[in-house]
C-alpha positions in Angstrom: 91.6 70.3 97.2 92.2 73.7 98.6 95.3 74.9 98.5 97.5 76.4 101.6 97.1 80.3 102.1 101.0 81.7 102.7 101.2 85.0 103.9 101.4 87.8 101.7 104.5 88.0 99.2 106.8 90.7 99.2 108.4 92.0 95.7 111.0 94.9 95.5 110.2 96.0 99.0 106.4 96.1 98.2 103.7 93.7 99.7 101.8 92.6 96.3 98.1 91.2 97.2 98.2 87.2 97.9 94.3 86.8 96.7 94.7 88.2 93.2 96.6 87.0 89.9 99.8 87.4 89.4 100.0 89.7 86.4 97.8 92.1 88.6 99.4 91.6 91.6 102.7 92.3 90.5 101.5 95.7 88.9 102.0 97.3 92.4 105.5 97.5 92.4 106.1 101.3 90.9 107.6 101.0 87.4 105.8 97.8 86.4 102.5 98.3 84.6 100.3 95.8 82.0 103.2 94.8 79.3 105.6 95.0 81.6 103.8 92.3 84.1 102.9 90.4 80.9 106.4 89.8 80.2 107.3 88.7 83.7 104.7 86.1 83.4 105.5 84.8 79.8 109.4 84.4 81.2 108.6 82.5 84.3 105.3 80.3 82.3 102.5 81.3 85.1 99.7 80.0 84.5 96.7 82.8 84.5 94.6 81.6 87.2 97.9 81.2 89.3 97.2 83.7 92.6 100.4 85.2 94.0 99.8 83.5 97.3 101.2 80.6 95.3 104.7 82.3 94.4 107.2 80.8 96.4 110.5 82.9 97.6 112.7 81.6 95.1 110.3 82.4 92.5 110.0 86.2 94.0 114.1 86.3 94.4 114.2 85.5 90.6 111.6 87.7 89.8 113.5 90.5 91.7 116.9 89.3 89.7 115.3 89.1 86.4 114.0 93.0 86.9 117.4 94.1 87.8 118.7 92.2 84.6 116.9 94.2 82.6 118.0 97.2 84.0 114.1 98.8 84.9 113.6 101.2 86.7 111.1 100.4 90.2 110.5 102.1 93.1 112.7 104.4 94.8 115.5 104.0 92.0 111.9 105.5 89.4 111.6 108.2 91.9 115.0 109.3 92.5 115.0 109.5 88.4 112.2 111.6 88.2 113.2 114.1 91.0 116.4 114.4 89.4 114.8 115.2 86.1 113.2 117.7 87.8 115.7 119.0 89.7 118.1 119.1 86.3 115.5 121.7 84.6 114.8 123.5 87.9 118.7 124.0 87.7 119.0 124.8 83.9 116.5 127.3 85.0 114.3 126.2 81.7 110.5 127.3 81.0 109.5 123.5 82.4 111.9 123.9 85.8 110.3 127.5 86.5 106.8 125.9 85.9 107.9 123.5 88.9 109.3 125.8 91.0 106.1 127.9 91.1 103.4 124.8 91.1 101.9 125.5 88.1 101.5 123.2 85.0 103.9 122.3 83.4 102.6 121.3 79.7 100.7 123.9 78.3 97.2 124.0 80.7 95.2 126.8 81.4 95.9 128.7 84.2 93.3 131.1 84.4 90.5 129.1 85.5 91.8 125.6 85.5 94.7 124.3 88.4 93.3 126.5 91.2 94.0 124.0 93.7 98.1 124.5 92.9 97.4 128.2 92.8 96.3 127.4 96.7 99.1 125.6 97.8 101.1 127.9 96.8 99.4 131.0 98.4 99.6 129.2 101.8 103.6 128.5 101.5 104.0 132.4 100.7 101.6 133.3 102.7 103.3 130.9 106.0 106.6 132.2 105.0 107.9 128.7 103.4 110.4 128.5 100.6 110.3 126.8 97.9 
């Protein structure tokens, strides 16, 4: 017997893929990657042929609960992190903050020949008369 198809599923404010497994599925949400999927699946006992068309919307409201339990990090909250990270050395005025100001890399690459396309971006922004 073939089973219903339910429109797609949505997780954290992301549409995950109905047609594929769950523990790949729910790798689209920003912040979730392999071990953390893995773990989602081992608390809620999926089965690993279940698809994510399958999930019901109690199943993705407790999945959204139990990611907020554990206090990660998806999505906009990740991003707003990272930015502020950045922002926080870019303030401090730190080697790594002046790096990001001027679009270079940031760890230790080299300049002179490699990360030429940053080099362009930011000829065109001082070229247009942009700030940074």
């Amino acid at each position: 017997m073939i089973e219903s198809f339910s429109p797609a599923r949505r997780l954290c404010g992301i549409t995950i893929p109905s047609k594929k497994l769950i523990e790949y599925s729910i790798r689209y949400v920003k912040g979730i990657g392999a071990y953390r999927a893995k773990i989602i699946c081992q608390h809620f006992n999926f089965l690993p042929t279940m698809r994510a068309y399958q999930l019901t919307d109690e199943i993705t409201k407790a999945i959204e609960a139990y990611i907020v339990s554990n206090k990660w990090l998806v999505e906009y909250d990740l991003l707003k992190d990272h930015r502020e990270c950045i922002l926080r050395k870019v303030s401090l005025q730190s080697y790594q903050g002046k790096r990001h100001q001027l679009h270079l890399p940031i760890r230790s690459c080299r300049t002179q020949r490699n990360c030429r396309n940053s080099k362009r971006v930011d000829r065109y922004n001082t070229k247009k008369g942009r700030s940074l």
